[in-house]
C-alpha positions in Angstrom: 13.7 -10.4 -10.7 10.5 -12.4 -9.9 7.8 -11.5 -7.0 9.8 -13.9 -4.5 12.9 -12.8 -5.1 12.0 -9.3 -4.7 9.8 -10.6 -1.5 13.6 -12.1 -0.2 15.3 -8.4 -1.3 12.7 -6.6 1.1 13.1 -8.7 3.9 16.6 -8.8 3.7 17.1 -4.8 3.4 14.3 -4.1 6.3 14.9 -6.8 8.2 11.4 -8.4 8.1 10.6 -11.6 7.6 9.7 -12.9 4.1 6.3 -13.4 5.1 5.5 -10.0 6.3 7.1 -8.6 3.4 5.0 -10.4 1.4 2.2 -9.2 2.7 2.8 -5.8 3.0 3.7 -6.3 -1.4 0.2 -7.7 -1.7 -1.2 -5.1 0.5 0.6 -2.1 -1.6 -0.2 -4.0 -4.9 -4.4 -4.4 -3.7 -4.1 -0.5 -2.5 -3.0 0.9 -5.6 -5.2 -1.3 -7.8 -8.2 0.0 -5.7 -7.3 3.6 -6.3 -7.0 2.9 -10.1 -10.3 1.3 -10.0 -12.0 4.2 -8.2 -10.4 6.6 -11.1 -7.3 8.3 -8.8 -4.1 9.0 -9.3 -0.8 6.9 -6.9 1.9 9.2 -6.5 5.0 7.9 -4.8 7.7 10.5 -4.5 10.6 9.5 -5.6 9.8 6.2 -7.4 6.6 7.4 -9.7 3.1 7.6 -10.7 0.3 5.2 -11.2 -2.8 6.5 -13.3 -5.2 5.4 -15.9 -5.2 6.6 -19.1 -8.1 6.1 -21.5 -7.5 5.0 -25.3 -10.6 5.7 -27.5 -12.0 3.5 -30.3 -10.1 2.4 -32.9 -10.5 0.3 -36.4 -7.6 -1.9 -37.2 -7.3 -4.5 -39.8 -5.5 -7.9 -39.3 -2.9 -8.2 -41.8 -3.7 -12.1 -42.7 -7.1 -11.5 -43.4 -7.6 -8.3 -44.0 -10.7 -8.4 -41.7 -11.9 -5.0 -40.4 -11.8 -4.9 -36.6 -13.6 -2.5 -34.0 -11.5 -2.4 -31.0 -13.4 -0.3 -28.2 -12.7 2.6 -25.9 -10.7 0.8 -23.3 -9.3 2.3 -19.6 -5.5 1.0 -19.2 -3.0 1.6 -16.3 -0.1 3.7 -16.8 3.4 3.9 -15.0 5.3 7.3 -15.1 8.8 7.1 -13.6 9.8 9.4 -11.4 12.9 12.2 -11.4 14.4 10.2 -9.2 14.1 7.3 -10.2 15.4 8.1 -13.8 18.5 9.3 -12.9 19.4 6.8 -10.5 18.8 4.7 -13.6 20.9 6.7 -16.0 
């Protein structure tokens, strides 16, 4: 499923229109990348959590060239699904 046709699902199940469903996706989406950003935690009982998790340095060597390769410590986002939401999927 792609952003519009979720955008179309919303609408259709809340009865909004597609355009205010849309926004209210981009708001959501630009809410819980601002939280990440500031370092917190987007809980969403029921559905699942949104955190960032920090991966330290690392060495790694590319297997063509056997070139040694530094990656840095890097900050990446992190979904964990919910109870509900795993079971519903099961």
């Amino acid at each position: 499923m792609k952003k519009q046709d979720f955008i179309k699902a919303v609408a259709t199940a809340a009865g909004l229109s597609q355009d205010a469903a849309g926004k209210a996706l981009n708001a959501m989406v630009d809410i819980v990348t601002a939280e990440l950003k500031a370092g917190s935690e987007v809980n969403i009982t029921g559905f699942g959590a949104f955190k960032v998790s920090k991966r330290a340095a690392r060495n790694w060597v590319n297997p063509r060239t056997g070139a040694k390769i530094s990656i840095p410590a890097m900050k990446t986002p992190v979904f964990r699904a919910g109870k509900t939401l795993k079971e519903n999927v099961r």
